[in-house]
C-alpha positions as CSV (number, residue, x, y, z in Angstrom):
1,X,-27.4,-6.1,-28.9
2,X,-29.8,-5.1,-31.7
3,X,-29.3,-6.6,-35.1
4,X,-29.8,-4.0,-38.0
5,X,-32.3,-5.8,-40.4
6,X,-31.0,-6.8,-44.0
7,X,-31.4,-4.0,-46.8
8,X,-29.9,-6.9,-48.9
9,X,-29.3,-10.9,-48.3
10,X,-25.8,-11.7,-47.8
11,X,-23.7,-12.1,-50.4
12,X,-26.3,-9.8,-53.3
13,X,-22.3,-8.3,-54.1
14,X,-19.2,-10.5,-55.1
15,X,-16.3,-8.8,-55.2
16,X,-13.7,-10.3,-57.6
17,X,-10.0,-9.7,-57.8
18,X,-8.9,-9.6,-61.5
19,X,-6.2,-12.8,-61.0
20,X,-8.7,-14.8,-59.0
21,X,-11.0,-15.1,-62.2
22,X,-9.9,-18.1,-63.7
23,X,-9.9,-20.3,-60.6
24,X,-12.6,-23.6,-60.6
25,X,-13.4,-22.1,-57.7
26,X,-14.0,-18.8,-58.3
27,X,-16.9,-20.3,-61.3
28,X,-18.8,-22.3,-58.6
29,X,-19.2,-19.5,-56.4
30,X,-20.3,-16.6,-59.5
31,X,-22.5,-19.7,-60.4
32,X,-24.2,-20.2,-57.4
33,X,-25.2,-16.4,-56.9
34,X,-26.0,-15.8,-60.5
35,X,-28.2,-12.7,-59.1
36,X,-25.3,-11.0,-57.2
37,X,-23.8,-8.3,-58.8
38,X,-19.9,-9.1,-59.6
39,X,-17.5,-6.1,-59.1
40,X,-14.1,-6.3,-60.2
41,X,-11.5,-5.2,-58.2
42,X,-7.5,-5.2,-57.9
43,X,-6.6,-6.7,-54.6
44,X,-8.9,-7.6,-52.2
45,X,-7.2,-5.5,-48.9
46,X,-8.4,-2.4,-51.1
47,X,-11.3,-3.3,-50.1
48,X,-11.5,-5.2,-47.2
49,X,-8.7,-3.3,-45.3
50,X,-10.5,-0.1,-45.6
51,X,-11.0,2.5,-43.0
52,X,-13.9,3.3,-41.1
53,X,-15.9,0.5,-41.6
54,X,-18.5,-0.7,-39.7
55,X,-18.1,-4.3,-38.9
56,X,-21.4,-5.1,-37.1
57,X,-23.0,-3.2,-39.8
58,X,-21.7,-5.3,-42.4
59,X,-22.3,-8.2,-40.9
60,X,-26.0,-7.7,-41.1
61,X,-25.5,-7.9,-45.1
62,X,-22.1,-9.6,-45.8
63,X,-20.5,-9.5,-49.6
64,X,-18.3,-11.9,-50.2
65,X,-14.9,-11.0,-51.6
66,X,-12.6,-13.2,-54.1
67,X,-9.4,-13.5,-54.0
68,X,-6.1,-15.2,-54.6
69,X,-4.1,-15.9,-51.6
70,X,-0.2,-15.0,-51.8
71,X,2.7,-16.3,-49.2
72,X,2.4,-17.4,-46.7
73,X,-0.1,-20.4,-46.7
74,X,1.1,-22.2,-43.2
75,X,1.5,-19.6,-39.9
76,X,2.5,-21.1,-36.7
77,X,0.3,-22.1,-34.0
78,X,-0.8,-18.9,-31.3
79,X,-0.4,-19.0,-28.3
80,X,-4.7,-19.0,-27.7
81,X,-4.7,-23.0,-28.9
82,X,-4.7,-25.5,-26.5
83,X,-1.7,-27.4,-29.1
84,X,0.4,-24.5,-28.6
85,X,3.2,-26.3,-27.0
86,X,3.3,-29.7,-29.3
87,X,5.3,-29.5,-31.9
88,X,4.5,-28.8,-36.0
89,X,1.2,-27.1,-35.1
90,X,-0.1,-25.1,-37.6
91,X,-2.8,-22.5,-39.3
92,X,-3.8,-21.2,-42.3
93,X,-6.8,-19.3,-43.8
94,X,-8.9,-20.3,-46.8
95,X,-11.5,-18.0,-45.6
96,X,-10.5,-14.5,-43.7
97,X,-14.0,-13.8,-41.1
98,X,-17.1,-16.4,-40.6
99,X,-20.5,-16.7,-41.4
100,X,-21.2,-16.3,-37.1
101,X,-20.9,-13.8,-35.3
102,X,-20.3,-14.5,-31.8
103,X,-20.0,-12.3,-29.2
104,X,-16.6,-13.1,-27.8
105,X,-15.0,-13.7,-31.2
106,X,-11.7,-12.3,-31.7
107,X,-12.6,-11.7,-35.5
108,X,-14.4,-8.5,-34.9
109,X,-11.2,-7.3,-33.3
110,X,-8.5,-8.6,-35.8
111,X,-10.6,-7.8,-39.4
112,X,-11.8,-3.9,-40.0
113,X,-14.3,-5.5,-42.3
114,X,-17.5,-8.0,-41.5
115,X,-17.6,-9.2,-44.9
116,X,-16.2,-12.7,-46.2
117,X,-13.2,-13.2,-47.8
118,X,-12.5,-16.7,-49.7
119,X,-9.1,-17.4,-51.5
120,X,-9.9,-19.5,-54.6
121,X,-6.2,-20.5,-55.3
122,X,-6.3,-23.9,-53.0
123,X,-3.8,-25.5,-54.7
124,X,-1.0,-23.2,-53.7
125,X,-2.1,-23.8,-49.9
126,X,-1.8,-28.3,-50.3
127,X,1.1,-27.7,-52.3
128,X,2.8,-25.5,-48.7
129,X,1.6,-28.4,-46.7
130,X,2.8,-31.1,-48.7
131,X,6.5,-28.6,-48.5
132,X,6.1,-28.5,-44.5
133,X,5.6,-32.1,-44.2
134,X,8.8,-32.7,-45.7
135,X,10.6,-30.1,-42.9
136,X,9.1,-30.9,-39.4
137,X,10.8,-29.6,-36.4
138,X,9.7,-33.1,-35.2
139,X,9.6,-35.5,-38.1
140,X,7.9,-38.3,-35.4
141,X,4.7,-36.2,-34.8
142,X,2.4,-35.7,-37.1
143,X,1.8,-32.2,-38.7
144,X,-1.7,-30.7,-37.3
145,X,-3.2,-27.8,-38.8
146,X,-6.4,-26.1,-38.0
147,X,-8.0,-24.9,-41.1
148,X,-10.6,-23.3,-39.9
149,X,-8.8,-20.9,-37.1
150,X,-9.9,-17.9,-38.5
151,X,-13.3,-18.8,-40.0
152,X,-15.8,-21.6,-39.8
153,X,-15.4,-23.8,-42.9
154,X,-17.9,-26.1,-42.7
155,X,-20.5,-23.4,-41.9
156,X,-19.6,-22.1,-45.2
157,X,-19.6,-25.7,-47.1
158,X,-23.0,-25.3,-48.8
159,X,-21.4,-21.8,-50.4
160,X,-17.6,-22.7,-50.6
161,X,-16.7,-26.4,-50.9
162,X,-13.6,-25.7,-49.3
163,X,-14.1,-29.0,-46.0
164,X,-14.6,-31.5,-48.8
165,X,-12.0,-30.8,-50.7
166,X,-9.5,-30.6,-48.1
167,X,-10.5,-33.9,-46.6
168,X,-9.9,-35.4,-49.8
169,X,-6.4,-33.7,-50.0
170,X,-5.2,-35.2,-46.8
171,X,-6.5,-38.2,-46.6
172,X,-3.9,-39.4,-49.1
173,X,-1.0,-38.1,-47.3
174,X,1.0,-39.9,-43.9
175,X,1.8,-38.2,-41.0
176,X,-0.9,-35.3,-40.7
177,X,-3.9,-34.4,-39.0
178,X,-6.4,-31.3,-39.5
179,X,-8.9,-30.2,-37.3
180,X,-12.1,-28.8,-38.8
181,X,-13.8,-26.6,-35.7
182,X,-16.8,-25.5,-36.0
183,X,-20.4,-24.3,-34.7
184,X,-22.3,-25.8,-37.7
185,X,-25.4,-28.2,-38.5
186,X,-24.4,-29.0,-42.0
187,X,-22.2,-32.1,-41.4
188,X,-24.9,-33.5,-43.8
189,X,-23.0,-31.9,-46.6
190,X,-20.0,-34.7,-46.3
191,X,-22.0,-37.4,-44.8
192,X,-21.4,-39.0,-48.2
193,X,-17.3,-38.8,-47.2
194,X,-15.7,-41.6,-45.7
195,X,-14.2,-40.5,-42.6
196,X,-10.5,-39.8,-43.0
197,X,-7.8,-41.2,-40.2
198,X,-6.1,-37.7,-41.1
199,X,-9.2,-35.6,-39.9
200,X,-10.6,-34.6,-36.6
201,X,-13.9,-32.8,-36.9
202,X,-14.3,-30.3,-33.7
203,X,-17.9,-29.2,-32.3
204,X,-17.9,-26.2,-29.9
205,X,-20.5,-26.7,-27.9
206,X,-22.4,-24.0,-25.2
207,X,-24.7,-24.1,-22.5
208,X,-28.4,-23.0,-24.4
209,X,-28.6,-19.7,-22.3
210,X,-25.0,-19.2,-23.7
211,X,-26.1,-19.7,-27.1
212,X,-29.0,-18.2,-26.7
213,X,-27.4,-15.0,-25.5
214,X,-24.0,-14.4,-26.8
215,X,-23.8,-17.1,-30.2
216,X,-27.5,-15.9,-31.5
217,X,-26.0,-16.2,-35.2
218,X,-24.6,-19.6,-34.2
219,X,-27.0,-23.1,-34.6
220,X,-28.7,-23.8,-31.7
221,X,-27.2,-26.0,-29.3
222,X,-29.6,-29.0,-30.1
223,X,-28.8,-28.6,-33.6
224,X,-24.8,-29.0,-32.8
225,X,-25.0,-31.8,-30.8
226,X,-27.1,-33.0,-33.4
227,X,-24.5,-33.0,-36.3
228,X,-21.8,-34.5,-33.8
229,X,-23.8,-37.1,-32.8
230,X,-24.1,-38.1,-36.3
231,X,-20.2,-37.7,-36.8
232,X,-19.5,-39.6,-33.9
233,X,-22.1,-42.8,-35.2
234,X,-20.3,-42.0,-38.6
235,X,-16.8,-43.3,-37.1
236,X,-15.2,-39.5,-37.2
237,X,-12.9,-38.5,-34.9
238,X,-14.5,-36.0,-33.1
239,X,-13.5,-33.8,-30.3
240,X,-15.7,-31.7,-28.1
241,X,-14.8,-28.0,-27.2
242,X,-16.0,-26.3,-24.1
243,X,-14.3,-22.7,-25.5
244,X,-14.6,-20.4,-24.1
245,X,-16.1,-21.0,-20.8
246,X,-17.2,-17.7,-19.8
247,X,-17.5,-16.5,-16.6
248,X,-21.0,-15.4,-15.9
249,X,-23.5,-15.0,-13.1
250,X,-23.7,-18.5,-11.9
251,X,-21.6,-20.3,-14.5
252,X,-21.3,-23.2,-12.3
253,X,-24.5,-24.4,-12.3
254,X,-24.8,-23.8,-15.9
255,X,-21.5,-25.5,-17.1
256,X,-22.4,-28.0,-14.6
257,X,-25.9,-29.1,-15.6
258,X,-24.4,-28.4,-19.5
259,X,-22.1,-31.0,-19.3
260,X,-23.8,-34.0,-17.6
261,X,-27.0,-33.1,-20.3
262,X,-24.6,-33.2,-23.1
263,X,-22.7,-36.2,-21.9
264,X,-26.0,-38.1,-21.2
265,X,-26.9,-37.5,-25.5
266,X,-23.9,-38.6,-26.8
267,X,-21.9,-41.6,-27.0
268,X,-18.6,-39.8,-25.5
269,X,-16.6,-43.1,-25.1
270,X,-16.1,-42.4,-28.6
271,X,-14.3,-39.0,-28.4
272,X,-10.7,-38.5,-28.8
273,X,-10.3,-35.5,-26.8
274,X,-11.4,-32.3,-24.8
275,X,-10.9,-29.0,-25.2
276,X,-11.4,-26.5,-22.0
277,X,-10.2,-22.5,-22.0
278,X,-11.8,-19.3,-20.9
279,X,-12.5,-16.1,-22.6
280,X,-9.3,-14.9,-24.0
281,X,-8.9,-12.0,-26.6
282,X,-6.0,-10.3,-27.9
283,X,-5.3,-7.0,-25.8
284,X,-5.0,-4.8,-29.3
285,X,-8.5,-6.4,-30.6
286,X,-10.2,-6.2,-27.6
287,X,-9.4,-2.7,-27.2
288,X,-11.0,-2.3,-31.2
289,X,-13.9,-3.8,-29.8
290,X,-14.3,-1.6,-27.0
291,X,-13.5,1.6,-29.0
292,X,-16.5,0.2,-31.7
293,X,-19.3,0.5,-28.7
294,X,-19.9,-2.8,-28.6
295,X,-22.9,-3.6,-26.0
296,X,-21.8,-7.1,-25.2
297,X,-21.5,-7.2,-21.6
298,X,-18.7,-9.2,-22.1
299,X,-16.6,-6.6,-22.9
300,X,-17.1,-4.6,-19.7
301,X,-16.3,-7.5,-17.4
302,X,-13.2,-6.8,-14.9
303,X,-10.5,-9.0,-16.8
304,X,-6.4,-9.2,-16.4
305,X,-3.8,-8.5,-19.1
306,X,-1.4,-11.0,-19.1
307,X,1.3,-11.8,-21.9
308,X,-1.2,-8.9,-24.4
309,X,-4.0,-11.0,-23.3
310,X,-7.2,-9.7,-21.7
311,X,-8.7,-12.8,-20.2
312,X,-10.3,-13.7,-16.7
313,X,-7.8,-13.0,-14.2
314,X,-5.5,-16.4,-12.9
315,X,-7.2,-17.0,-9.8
316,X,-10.7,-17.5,-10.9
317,X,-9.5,-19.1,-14.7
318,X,-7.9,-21.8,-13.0
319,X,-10.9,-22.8,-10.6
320,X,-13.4,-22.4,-13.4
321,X,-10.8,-25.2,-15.3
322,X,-10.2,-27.1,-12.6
323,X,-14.0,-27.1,-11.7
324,X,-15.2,-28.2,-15.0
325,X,-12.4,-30.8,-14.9
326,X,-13.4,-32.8,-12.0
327,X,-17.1,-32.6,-13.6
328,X,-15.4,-34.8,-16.5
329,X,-13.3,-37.0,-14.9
330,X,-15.5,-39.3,-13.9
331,X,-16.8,-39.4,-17.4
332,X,-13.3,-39.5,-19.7
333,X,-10.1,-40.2,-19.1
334,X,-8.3,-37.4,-17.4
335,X,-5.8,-37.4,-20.0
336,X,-8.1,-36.6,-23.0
337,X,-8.7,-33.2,-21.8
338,X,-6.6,-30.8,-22.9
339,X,-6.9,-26.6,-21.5
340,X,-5.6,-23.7,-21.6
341,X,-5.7,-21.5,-18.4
């Protein structure tokens, strides 16, 4: 796929909902892009939810849009997660699209628009966790929540401080964890943070001709592992996902020789976990997708629909997962990886 170039650098417009003004956060952003031009605006979906956009388009130039987030905060887990099935496992969304672009993202499927949308009103979302710990289904597991489910926060940390300040929210509460996943090479921007007992920090990690081909907005692998390595030296709890595996020309080899080059750079005793799953989309986005011309092959692979998922058909999902599990059990406990297939 051909990338338009940039009539503008991202974020030359901020788009700013009259009640988000007053927000701490919403003066750190305008303050940081003192050059963009600020246009006010009533609600954010009158914008962002607009027809006929053109979300590739967009991405090649994102605005960013400001806005104050209204109930609900907390959404519970989807079915896509590998958690699905542990109890109190949730998401919510500081930030509505990411910085990335991959490929195989389900974001270009869900959102009409490719520009960035960041809800300034934090409080409001610690104050709905802080209510949810207090009503677990399962009051002896912790709360998990994913923060960064429909984004990537940390990508955005030099633009939003949004990872920081959530790490120092829930470090001072009992009986939580959040998981931070991400693509990103700025872990540098919290290396000054003591690492929290209430935070696991996720990379996903692809083979190079993966990220070369179908994450080319992405950080280079070597940059990624790069960041983790430092997270892991740092004492972080950090868990490596392998999502989505996808199944190309010869993705055996490639996962294969992935994995033991990966393994062989970091210290992977210290990991708490594993993530495996194949490509998996939504049926209703991936059929948005499609109807946008997208020229990812990806798209135009033969795939089943199961459950209103378009995903690799059951056969050849479970031997890539079982394949790419016996290539880590000799390296982690079998019991640290966790799939969905």
């Amino acid at each position: 796929m051909k990338f338009v170039k940039n009539y503008l650098p991202n974020f030359s417009h901020i788009y700013l909902e009259e009640r988000a003004r007053d927000y701490p956060m919403t003066k750190l952003i305008i303050d940081k892009y003192k050059s963009a031009n600020v246009v006010e605006i009533n609600h954010y979906k009158d914008f962002f939810n607009r027809q006929n956009q053109d979300f590739q388009l967009q991405k090649s130039s994102m605005k960013l849009i400001i806005a104050k987030k209204t109930s609900p905060f907390l959404y519970p887990a989807s079915e896509m997660i590998q958690e699905y099935q542990s109890p109190n496992v949730f998401y919510n969304t500081p930030i509505l699209n990411c910085i990335y672009n991959c490929d195989y993202c389900f974001l270009q499927g869900m959102y009409p628009s490719g520009n960035l949308v960041v809800f300034v009103n934090e409080q409001d979302y610690f104050d709905s966790v802080k209510k949810q710990l207090k009503n677990l289904d399962d009051p002896s597991q912790p709360m998990i929540l994913s923060i960064s489910y429909n984004t990537d926060i940390m990508a955005t940390e030099n633009i939003i401080p949004l990872t920081s300040r959530w790490i120092e929210f829930v470090d001072t509460l009992k009986n939580i964890k959040i998981e931070i996943r991400t693509k990103s090479a700025l872990f540098r921007s919290l290396s000054n943070i003591q690492p929290s007992k209430n935070v696991i920090l996720s990379w996903s990690l692809s083979p190079n001709l993966v990220c070369k081909k179908y994450e080319r907005t992405a950080p280079s692998l070597k940059k990624r592992l790069k960041a983790m390595k430092l997270a892991i030296e740092m004492g972080w709890a950090v868990r490596l996902c392998i999502d989505p595996i996808l199944y190309i020309e010869d993705w055996e080899t490639i996962y294969g020789e992935f994995i033991s080059n990966i393994f062989n750079e970091i210290n992977h005793t210290k990991l708490i976990d594993v993530t495996l799953g194949v490509f998996r989309m939504n049926k209703d986005y991936y059929n948005r997708v499609r109807r946008r011309e997208t020229k990812s092959d990806l798209f135009y692979e033969k795939y089943s629909i199961e459950n209103n998922l378009v995903t690799v058909p059951i056969k050849d999902r479970k031997r890539m997962i079982k394949t790419i599990r016996e290539q880590l059990v000799p390296l982690i406990d079998e019991k640290m990886i966790l799939t969905w297939e």
